[in-house]
VMD Tcl script that draws the C-alpha trace (Angstrom):
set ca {
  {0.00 0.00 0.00}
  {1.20 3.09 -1.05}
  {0.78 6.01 2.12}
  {1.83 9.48 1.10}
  {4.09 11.47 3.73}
  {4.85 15.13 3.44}
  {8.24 16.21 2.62}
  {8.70 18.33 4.93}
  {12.27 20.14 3.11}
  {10.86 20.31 -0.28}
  {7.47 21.42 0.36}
  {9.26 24.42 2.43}
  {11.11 25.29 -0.95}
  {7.69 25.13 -2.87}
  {6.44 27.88 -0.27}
  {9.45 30.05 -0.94}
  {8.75 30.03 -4.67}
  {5.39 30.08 -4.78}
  {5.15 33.01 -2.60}
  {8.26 34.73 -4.48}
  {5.82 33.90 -7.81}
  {3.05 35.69 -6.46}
  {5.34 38.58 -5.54}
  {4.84 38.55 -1.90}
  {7.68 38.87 0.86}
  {7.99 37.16 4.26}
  {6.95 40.43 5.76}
  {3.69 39.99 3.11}
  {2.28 36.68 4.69}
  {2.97 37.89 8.51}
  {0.97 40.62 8.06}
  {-1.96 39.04 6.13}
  {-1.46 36.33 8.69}
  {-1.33 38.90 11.76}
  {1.77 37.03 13.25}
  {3.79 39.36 15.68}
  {6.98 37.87 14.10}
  {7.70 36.28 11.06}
  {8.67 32.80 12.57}
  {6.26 30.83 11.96}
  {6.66 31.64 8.00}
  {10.30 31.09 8.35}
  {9.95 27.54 9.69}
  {7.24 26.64 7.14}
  {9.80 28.04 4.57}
  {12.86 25.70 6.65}
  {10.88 22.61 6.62}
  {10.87 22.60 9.85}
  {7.12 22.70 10.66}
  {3.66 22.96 8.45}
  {1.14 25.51 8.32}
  {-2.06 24.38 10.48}
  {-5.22 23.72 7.97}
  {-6.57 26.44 8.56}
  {-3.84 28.50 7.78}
  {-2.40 26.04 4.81}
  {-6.15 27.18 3.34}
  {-5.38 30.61 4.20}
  {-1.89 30.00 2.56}
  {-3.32 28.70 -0.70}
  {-5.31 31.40 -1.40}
  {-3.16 34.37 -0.68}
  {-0.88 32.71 -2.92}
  {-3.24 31.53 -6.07}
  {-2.68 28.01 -5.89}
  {-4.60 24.63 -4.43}
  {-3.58 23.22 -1.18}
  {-1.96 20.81 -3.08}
  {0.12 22.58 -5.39}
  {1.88 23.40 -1.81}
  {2.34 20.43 -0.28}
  {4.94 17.91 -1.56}
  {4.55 14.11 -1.01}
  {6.83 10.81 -1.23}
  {5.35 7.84 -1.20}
  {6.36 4.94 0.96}
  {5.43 1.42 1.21}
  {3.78 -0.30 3.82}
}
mol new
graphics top color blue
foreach p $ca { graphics top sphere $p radius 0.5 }
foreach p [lrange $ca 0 end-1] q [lrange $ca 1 end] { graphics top cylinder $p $q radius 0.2 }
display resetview
């Protein structure tokens, strides 16, 4: 059975260039976001953690795309 898993690294990537596509800076999404810093966009950008749903949905729409032209999957066997 194939089980997708997110790819953490490369989906961080894909949110750097799909928000440098739409022409929006780090400084952009924290403020449409209303974060006090721009961590949390620097760690989705790092791979080092995910948007929540609710702002992955947020995410997808500031930047034109479908919630899964952001997220990158392998595939793994179980």
């Amino acid at each position: 059975m194939n089980i997708p898993t997110i790819n953490l690294a490369r989906t961080g990537t894909n949110i750097v260039m799909l928000r440098k596509a739409a022409g929006l800076t780090v400084h952009d999404l924290q403020m449409a976001f209303g974060f006090n810093s721009p961590q949390a966009i620097y760690k989705w950008q790092n791979g080092t953690a995910l948007p929540t749903v609710d702002n992955l949905i947020a995410l997808a729409a500031l930047l034109h795309v479908r919630i899964d032209d952001i997220l990158i999957t392998d595939h793994s066997v179980a």
